[in-house]
C-alpha positions, 0 to 999 in steps of 0.5 A: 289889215294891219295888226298892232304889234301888242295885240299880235303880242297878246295873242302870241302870249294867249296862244303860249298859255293854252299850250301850256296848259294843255298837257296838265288839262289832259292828264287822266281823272283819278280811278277808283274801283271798290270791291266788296269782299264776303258781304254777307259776313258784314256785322251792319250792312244788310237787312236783318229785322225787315227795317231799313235798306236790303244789302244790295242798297246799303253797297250800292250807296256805300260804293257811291260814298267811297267813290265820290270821298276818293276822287275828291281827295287824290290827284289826276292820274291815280289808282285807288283800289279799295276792298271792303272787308267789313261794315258796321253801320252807325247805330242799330235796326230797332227790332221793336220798332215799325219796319216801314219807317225802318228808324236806327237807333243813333247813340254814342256807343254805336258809331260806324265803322269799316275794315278797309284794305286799299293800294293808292298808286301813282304812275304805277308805283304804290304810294299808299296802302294798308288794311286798317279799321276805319271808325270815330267814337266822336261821330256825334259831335259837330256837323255830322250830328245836324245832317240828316240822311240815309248813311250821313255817318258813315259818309262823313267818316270816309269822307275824313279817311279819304282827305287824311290817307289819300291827299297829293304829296 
């Protein structure tokens, strides 16, 4: 069976892309690895007037945030080492109020904040890096204030940290 020279052509240009794109689709996934240093020093992390999550449920959903932040924002290939020096989450455990309902007490004056140190390298050479303190006294204002959740400040404040220190060059 006779093939039509446009059709051979077409698949000859098929099989060129798919090799072409070949070695980009390989590349390996960003990596991500988040420390906790001293977290029973934190200022906010754990569970000190029996309201709220424990210290082990703040890391374990503060890891899953600066994970699913970072991979989002860098390129294929890198490595991101991020230590977390200190948490301070938005707002503060009511001690008068139910522990069962565990409720923080949200006001403009208590926004999140976190000291980072973090190594982004790039083909083994470092590219970005810094100790810095993380946190947005504006916080309340725009879409942060209408999202509802467990730890919807702080996502959104790593979620900007990791877009503004971390995008591809």
């Amino acid at each position: 069976m006779a093939i039509h020279p446009s059709i051979r052509h077409a698949a000859m240009l098929m099989g060129f892309l798919v090799t072409a794109a070949g070695p980009a689709a390989s590349a390996p996934a960003p990596r991500v690895t988040v420390n906790f240093v001293a977290p029973e020093r934190y200022t906010d992390a754990g569970d000190r007037v029996g309201a709220g999550p424990g210290l082990r449920v703040t890391l374990a959903e503060i890891r899953r945030i600066i994970e699913g932040a970072t991979l989002r924002a860098m390129a294929p290939g890198d490595d991101l080492r991020v230590d977390v020096l200190d948490i301070d989450l938005a707002g503060f455990a009511h001690p008068g109020l139910s522990p069962v309902s565990a409720p923080r007490v949200v006001t403009d004056v208590t926004p999140p904040a976190f000291r980072l140190r973090y190594d982004l390298r790039r083909a083994g050479r470092r590219i970005a890096g810094g100790d810095e303190r993380v946190s947005d006294i504006n916080f309340l204002f725009g879409a942060r204030a209408n999202r509802f959740g467990a730890f919807t400040y702080e996502e959104e404040l790593l979620r900007d940290w990791a877009r503004k220190r971390l995008k591809p060059q």
